[in-house]
SERO-4910 file (N, C-alpha, C, O; in steps of 0.05 Angstrom, whole numbers):
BEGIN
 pado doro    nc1    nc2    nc3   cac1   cac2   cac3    cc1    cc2    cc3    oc1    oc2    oc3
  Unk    A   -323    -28     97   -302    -35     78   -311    -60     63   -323    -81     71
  Unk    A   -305    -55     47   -317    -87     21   -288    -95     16   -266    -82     16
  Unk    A   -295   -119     11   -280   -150      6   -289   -158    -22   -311   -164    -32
  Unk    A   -261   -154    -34   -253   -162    -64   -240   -187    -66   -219   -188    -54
  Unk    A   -247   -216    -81   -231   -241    -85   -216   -237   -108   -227   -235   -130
  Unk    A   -180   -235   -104   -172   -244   -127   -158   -258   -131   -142   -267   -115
  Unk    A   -161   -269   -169   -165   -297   -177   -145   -294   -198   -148   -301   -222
  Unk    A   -126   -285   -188   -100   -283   -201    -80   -315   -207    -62   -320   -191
  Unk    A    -84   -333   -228    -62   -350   -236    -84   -379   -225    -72   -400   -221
  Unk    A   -113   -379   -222   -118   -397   -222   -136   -410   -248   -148   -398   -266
  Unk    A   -135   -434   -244   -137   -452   -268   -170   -443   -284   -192   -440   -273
  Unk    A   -164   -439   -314   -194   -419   -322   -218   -436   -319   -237   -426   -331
  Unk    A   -223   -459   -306   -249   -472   -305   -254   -469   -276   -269   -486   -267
  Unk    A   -246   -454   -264   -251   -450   -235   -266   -418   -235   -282   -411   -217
  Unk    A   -259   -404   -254   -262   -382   -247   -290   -366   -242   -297   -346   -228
  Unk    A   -307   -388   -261   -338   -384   -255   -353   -405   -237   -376   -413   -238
  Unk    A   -341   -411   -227   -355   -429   -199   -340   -413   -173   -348   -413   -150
  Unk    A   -327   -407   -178   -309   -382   -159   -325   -353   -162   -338   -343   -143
  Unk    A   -324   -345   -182   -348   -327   -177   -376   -324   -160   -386   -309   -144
  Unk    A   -381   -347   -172   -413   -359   -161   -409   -362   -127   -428   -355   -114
  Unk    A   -396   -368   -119   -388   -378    -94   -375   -356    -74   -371   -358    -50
  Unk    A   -368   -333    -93   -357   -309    -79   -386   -298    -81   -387   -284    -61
  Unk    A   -409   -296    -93   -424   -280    -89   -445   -280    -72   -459   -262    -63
  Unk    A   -442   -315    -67   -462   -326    -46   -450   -322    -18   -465   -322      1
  Unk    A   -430   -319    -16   -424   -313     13   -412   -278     11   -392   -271     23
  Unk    A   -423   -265     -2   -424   -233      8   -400   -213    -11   -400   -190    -18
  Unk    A   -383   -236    -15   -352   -212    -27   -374   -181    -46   -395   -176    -58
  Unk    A   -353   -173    -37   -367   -145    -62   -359   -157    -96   -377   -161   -112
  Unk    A   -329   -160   -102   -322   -149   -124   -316   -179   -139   -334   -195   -132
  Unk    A   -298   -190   -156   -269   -207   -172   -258   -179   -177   -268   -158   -186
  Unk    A   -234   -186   -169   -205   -175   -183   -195   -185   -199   -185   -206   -192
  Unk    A   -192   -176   -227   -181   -188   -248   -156   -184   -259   -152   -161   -267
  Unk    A   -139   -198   -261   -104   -183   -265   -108   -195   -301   -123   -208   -314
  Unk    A    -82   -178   -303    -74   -184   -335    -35   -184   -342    -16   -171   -335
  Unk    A    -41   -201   -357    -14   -210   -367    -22   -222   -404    -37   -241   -409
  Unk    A    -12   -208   -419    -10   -213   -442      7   -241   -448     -6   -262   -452
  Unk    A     30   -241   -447     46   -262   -456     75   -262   -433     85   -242   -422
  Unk    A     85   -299   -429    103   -293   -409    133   -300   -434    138   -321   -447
  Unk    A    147   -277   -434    178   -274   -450    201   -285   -429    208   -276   -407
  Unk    A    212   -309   -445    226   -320   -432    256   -307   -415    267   -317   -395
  Unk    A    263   -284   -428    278   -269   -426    265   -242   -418    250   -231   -435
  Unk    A    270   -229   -393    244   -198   -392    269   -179   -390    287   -185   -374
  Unk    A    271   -155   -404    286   -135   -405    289   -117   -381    308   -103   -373
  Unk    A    258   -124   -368    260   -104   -331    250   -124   -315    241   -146   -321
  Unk    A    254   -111   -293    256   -129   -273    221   -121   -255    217    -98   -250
  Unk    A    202   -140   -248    181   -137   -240    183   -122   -215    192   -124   -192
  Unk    A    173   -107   -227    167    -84   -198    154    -91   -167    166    -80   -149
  Unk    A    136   -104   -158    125   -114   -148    134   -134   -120    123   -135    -98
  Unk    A    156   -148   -131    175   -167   -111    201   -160   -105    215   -150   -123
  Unk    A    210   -164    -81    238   -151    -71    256   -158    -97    266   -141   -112
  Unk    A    257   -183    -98    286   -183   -117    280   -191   -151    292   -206   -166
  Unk    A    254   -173   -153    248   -161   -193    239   -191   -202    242   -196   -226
  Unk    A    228   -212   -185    222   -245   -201    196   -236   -209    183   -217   -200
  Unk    A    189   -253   -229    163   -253   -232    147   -281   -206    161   -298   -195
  Unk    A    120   -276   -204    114   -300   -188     95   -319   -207     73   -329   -200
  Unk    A    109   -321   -233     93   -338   -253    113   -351   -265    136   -344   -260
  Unk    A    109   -371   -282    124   -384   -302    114   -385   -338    119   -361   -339
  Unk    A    109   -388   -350    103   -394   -371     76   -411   -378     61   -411   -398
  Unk    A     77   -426   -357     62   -457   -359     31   -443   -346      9   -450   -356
  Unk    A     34   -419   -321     26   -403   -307    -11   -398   -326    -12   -380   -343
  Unk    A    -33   -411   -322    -51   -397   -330    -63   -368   -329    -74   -359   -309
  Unk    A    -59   -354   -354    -75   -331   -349   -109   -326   -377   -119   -342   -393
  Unk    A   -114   -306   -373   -149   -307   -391   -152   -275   -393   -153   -258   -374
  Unk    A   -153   -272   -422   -155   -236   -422   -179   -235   -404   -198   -251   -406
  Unk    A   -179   -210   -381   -190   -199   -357   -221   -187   -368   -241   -186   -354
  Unk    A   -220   -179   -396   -248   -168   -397   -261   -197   -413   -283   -207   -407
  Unk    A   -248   -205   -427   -262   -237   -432   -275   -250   -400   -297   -246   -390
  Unk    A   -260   -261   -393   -261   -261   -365   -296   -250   -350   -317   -263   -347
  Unk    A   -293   -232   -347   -313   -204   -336   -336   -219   -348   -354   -229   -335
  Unk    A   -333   -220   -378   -359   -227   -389   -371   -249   -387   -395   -252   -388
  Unk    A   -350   -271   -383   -363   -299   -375   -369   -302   -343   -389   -314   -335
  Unk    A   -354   -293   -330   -379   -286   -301   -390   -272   -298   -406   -279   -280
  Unk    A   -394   -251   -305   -420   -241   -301   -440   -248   -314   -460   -234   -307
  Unk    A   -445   -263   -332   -455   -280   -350   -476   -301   -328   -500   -308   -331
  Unk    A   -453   -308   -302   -462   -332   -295   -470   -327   -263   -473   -344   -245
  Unk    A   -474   -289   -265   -474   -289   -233   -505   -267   -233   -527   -271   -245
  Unk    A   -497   -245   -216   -523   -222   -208   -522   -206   -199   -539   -189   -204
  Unk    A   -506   -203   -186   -496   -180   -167   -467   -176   -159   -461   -154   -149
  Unk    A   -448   -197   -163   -424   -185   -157   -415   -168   -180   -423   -168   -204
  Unk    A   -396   -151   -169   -381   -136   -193   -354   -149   -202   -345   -173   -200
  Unk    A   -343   -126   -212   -311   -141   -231   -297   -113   -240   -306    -94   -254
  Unk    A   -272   -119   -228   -255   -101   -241   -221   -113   -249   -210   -132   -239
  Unk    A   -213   -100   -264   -193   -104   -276   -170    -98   -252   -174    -80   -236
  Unk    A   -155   -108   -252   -130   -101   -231   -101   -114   -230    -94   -134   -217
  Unk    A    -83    -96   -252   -106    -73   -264    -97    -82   -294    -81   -101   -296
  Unk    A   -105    -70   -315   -103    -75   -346    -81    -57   -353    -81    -34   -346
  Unk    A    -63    -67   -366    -35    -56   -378    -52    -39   -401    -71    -51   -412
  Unk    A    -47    -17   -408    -61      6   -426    -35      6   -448    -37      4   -472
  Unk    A    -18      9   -439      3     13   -456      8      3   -490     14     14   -511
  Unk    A      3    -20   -482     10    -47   -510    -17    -48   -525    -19    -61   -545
  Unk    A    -33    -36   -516    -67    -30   -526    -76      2   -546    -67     25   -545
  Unk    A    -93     -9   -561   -102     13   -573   -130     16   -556   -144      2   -543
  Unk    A   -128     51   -565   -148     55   -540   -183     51   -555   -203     50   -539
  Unk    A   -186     50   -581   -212     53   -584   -229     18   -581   -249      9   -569
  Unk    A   -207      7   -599   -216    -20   -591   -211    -30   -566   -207    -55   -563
  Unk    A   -210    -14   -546   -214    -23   -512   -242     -7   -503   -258    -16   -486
  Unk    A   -244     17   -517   -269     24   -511   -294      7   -521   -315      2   -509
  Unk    A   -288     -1   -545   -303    -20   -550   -311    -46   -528   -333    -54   -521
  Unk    A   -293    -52   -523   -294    -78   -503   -297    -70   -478   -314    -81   -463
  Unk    A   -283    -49   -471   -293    -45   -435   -325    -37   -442   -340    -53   -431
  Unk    A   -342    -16   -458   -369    -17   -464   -389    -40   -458   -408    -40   -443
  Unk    A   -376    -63   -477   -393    -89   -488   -397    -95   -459   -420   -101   -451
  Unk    A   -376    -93   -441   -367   -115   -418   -395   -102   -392   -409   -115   -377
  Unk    A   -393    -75   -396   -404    -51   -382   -437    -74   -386   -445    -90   -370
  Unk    A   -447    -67   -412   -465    -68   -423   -478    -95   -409   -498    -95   -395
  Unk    A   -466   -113   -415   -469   -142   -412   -467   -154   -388   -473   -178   -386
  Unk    A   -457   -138   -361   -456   -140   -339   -472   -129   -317   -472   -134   -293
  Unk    A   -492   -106   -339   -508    -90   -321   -497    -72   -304   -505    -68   -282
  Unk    A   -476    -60   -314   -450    -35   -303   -445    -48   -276   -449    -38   -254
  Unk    A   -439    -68   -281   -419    -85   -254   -392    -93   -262   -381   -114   -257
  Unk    A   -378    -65   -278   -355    -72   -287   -340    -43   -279   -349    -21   -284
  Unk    A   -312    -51   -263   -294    -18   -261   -267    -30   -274   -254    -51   -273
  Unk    A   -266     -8   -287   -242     -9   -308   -207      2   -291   -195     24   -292
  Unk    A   -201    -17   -282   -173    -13   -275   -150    -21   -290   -145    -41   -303
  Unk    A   -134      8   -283   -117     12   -307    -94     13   -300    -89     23   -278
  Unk    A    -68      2   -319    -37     14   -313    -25     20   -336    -37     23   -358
  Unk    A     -5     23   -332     16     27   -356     27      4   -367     25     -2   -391
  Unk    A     42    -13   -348     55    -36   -356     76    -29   -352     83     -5   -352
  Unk    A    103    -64   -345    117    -51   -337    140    -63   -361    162    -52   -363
  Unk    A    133    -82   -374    150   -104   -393    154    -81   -415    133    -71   -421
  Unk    A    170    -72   -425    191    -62   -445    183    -93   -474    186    -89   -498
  Unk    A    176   -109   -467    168   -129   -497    133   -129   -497    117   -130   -516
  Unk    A    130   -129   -475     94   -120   -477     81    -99   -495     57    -98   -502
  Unk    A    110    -74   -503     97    -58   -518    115    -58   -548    104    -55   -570
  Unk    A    145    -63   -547    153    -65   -564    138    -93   -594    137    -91   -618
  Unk    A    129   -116   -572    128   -142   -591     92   -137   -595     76   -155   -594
  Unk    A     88   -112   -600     55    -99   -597     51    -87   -618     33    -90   -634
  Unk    A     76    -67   -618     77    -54   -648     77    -30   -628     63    -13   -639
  Unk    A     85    -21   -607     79      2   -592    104     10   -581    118     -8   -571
  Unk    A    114     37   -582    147     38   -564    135     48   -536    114     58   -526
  Unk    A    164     38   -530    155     31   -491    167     69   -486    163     77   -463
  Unk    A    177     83   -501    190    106   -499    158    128   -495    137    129   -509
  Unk    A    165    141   -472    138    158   -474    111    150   -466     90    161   -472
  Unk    A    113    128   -453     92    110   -451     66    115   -427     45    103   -424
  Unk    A     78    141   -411     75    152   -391     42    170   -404     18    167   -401
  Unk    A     59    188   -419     39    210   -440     24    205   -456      4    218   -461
  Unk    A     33    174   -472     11    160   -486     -9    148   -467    -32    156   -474
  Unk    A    -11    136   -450    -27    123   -439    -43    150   -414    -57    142   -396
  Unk    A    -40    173   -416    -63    193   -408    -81    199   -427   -104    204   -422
  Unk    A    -68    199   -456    -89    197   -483   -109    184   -482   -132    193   -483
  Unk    A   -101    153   -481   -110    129   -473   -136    133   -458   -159    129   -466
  Unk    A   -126    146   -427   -148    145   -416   -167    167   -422   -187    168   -408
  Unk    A   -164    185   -443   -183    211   -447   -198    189   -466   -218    175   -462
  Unk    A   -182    190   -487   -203    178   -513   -222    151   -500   -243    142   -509
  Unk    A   -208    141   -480   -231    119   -471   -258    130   -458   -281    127   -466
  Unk    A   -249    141   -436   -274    164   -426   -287    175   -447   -311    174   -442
  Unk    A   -283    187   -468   -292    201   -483   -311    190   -501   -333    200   -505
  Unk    A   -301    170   -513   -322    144   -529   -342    130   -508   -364    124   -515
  Unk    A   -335    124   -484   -363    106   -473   -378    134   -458   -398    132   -444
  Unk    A   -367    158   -463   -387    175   -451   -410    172   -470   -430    183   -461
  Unk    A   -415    159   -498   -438    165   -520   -441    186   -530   -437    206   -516
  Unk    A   -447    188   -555   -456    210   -573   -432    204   -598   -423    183   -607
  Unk    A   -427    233   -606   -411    234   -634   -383    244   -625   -387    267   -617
  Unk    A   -362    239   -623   -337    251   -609   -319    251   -633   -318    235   -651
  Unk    A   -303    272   -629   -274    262   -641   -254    274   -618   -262    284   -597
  Unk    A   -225    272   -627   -204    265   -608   -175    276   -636   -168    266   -657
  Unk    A   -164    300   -621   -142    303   -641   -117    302   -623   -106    324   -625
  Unk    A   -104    285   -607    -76    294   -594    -48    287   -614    -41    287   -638
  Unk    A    -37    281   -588      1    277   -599      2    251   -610     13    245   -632
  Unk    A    -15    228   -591    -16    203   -602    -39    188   -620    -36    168   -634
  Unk    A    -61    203   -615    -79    185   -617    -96    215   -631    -87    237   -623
  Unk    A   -117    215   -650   -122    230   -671   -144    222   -695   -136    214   -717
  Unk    A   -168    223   -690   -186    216   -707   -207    232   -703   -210    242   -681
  Unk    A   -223    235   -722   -249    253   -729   -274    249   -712   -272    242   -688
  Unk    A   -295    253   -724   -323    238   -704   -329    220   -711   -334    216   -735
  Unk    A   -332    202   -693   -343    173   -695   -360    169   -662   -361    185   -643
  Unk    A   -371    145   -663   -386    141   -651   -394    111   -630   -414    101   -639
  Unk    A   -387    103   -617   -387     77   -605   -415     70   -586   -420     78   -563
  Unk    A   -435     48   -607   -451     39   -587   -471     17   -585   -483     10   -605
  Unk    A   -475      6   -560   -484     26   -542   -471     33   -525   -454     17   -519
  Unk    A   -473     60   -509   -456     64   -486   -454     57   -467   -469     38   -465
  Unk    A   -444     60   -447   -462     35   -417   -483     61   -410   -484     84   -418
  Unk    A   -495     50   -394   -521     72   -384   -510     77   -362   -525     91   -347
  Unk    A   -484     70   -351   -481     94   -320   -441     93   -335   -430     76   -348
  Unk    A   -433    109   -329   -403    118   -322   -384     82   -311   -390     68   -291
  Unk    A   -365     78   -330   -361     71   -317   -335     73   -292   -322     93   -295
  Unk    A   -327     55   -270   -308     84   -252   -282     68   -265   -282     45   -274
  Unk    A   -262     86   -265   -231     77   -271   -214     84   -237   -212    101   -220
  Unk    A   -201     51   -244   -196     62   -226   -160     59   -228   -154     39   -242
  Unk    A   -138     71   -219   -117     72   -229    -97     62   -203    -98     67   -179
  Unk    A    -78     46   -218    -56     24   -201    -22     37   -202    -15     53   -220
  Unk    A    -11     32   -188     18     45   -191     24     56   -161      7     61   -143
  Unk    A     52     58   -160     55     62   -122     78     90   -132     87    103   -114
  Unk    A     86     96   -160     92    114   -159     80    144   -152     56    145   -145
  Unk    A     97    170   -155     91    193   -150     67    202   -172     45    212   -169
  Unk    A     82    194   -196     67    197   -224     44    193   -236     29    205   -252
  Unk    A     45    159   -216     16    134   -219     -7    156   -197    -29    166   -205
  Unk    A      4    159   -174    -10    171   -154    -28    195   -166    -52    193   -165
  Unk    A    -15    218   -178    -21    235   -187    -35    240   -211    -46    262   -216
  Unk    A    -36    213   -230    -54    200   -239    -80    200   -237    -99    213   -245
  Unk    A    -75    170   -217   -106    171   -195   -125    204   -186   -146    215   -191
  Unk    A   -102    209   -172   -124    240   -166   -123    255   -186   -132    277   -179
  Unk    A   -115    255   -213   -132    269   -228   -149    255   -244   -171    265   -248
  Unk    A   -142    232   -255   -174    227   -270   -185    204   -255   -208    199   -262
  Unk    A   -176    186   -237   -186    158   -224   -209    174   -213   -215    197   -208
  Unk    A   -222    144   -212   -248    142   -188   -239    135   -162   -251    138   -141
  Unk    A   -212    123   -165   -202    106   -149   -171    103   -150   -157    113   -168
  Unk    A   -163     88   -126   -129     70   -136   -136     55   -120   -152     54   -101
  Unk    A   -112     31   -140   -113      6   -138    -85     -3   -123    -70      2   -141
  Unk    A    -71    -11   -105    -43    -22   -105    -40    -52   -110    -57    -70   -111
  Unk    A    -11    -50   -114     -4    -77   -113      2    -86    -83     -8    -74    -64
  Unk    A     17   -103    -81     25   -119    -58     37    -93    -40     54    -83    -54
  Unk    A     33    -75    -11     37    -66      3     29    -68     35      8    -75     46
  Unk    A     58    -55     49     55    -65     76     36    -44     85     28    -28     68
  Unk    A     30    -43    102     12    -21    131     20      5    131      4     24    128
  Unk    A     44      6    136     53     36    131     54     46    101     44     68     98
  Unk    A     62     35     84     61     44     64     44     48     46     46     61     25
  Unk    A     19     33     57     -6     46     50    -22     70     68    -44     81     66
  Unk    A     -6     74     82    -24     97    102     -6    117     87    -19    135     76
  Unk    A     16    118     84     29    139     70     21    143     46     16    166     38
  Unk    A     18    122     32      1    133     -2    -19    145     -3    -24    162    -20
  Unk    A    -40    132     27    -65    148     21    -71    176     29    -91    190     25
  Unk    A    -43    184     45    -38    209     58    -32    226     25    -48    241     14
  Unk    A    -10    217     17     -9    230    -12    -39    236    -34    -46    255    -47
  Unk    A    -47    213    -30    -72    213    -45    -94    239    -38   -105    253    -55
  Unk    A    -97    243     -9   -112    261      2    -96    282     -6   -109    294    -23
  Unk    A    -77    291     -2    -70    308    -20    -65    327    -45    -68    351    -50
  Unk    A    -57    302    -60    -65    306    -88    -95    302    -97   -100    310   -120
  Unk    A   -112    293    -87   -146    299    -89   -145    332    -81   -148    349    -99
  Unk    A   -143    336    -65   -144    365    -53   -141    386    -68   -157    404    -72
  Unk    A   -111    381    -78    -94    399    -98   -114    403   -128   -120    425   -138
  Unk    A   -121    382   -135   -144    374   -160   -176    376   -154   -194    369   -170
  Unk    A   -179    386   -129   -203    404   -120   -223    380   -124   -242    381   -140
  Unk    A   -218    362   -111   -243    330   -111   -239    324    -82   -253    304    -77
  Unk    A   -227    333    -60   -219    322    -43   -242    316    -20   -240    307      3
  Unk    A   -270    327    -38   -298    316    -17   -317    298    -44   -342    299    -46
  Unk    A   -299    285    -62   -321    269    -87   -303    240    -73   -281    236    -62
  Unk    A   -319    228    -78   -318    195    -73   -296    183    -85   -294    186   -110
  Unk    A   -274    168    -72   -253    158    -76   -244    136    -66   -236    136    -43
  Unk    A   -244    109    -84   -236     83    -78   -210     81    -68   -193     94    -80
  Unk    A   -202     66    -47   -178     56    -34   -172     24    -46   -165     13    -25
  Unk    A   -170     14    -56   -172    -15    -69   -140    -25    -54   -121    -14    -65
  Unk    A   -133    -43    -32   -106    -46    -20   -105    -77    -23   -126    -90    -19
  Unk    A    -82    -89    -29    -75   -114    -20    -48   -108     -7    -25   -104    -14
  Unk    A    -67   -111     22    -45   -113     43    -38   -132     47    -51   -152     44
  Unk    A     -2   -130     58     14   -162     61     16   -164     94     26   -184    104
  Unk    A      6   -142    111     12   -143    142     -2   -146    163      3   -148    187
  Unk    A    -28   -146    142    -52   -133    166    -78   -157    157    -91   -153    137
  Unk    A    -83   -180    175   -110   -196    163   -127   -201    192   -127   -186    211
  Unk    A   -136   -217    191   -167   -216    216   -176   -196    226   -166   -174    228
  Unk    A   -201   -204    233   -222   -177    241   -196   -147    247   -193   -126    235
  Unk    A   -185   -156    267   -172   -126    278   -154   -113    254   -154    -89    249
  Unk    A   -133   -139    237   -120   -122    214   -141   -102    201   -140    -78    198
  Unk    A   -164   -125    191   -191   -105    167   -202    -82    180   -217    -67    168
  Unk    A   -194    -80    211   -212    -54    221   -191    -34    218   -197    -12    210
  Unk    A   -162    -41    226   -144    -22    219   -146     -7    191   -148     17    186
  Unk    A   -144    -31    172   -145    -20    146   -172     10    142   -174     33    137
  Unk    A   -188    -14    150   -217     12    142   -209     41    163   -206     63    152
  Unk    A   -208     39    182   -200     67    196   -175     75    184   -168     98    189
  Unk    A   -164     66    175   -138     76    146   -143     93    120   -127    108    109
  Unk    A   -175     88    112   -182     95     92   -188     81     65   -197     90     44
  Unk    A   -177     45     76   -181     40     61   -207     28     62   -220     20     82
  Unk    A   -221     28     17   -246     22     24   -258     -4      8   -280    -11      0
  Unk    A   -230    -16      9   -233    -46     -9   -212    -59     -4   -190    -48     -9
  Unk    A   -212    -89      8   -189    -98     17   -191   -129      0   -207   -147      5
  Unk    A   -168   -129    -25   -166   -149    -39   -154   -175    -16   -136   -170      0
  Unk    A   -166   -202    -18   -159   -220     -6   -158   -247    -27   -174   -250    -46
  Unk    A   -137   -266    -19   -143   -290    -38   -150   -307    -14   -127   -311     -4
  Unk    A   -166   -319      1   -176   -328     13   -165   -363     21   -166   -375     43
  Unk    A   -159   -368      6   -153   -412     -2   -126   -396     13   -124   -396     37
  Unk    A   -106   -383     -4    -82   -376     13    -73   -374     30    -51   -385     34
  Unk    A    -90   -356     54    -89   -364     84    -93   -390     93    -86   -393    116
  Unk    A   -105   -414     79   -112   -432     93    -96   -462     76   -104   -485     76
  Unk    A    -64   -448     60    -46   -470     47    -58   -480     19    -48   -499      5
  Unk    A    -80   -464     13    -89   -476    -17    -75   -458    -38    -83   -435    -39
  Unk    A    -55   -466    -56    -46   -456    -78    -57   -450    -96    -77   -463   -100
  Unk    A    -48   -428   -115    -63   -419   -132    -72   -443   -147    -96   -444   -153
  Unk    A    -56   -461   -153    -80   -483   -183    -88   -505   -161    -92   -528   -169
  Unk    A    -92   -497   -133   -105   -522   -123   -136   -530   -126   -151   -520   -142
  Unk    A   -142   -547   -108   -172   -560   -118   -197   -535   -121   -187   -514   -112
  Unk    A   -217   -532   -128   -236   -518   -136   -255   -507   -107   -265   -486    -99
  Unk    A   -251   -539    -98   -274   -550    -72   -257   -537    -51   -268   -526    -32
  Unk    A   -232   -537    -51   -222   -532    -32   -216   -491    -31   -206   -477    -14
  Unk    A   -224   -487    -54   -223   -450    -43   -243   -443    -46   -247   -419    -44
  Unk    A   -267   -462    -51   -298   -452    -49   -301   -454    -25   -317   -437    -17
  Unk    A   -290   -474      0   -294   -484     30   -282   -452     34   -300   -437     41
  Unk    A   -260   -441     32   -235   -419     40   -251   -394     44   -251   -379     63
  Unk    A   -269   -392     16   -278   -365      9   -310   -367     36   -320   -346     44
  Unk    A   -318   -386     42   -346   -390     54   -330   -386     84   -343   -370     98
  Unk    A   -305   -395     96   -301   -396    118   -286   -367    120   -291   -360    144
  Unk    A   -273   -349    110   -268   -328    104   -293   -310    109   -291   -295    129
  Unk    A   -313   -309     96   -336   -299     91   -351   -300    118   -369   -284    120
  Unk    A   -345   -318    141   -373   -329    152   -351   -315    176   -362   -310    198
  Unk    A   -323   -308    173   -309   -289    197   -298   -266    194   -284   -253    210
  Unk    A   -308   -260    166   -303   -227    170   -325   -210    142   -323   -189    130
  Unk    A   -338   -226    142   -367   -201    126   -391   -215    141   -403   -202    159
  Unk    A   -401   -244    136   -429   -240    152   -416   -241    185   -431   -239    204
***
């Protein structure tokens, strides 16, 4: 099982010496989250926490996720980076192909493209995008993106999205994997049909053994159920050696951790002090 650092809400001059420092002590991946803009007023309630809060404020640092991607891998060699996951919704899809490409390109395909819908009702409205249907638009989304970084001459005619042949490049030289986030029936079903992978949010022990029971399923049903399939979990129940062995005999095959956290360092705390977190982390459960 590989070990993903994520670097969700910390301060953006940390984030490439955090890199650098996750790669020297073994992590596989960065997990990169995304948040467009925080609305002082939110129309839904965040899915994610018992009682719908967000766990940000306004003041809250965030850094578009494929910007991001490009400036560490910029500054690293071998770790990878994935999105976790990118709201699709409030986005047009060709100028993301464009950018998930560049990012592909520029990273030496050490980039997986994780994807959601979104859940803010003003994320797509104050976009120019209606949040109505947003389900069916954003499967477009993910065809026409696949479809442009596969290379060559494509066109694309659906319900939402509709243009002739054109051409985006360069392409990346390997695939890159998508991998798809959501704890719904819908999100799930998703995943096993076009993901490489799923991603969750914050879930307990059981309720990831039950998703991935669904998952095996719905792989099955969609006739992939012996092709390679990412588990990507941030578990809230299960940590030291014996939690991570549970997880992996679970199925899962990537266990997101923020490391400084277990040991009282807050997201905007010192630099030095979650580069110590991530090395002492590292030195008791990968080397």
């Amino acid at each position: 099982m590989k070990f993903t650092v994520g670097i969700a809400m910390s301060p953006l001059e940390q984030l490439v010496p955090l890199a650098q420092t996750a790669e020297e002590c073994g992590f596989a991946n960065i997990a990169l989250p995304d948040s467009l803009f925080y609305m002082e007023s939110a129309a839904a309630d965040y899915p994610y926490t018992p009682d719908g809060s967000r766990m940000w404020n306004a003041e809250t640092p965030w850094v578009d996720p494929l910007i991001a991607a490009a400036a560490m891998g910029a500054a690293t060699s071998t770790i990878g980076f994935y999105t976790n996951v990118l709201k699709l919704g409030s986005r047009n899809p060709l100028l993301l192909a464009r950018q998930v490409g560049s990012v592909a390109n520029l990273t030496g395909n050490r980039f997986g493209f994780g994807v959601g819908i979104g859940w803010a009702p003003e994320e797509f409205e104050w976009c120019g995008v209606p949040f109505k249907r947003r389900g069916a638009r954003v499967d477009e989304m993910i065809e026409v993106i696949k479809l442009t970084l596969a290379g060559g001459m494509v066109e694309y005619h659906g319900e939402f999205f509709d243009f002739d042949k054109l051409q985006i490049s360069p392409a990346p030289t390997k695939p890159v994997p998508f991998y798809v986030g959501g704890h719904t029936d819908v999100a799930l079903r998703r995943a096993a049909r076009v993901g490489d992978g799923w991603t969750s949010a914050m879930m307990k022990f059981k309720d990831l053994v039950e998703t991935k029971r669904k998952l095996d399923d719905l792989l099955a049903e969609n006739g992939r159920a012996d092709q390679p399939f990412e588990i990507q979990a941030v578990c809230i129940d299960r940590f030291g050696k014996d939690g991570y062995q549970e997880l992996a005999a679970a199925g899962v095959t990537d266990t997101i951790v923020v490391p400084w956290l277990f040991d009282g360092v807050a997201f905007d705390g010192p630099l030095e002090a979650k580069q110590d977190s991530l090395r002492k982390f590292a030195a008791e459960n990968i080397n």
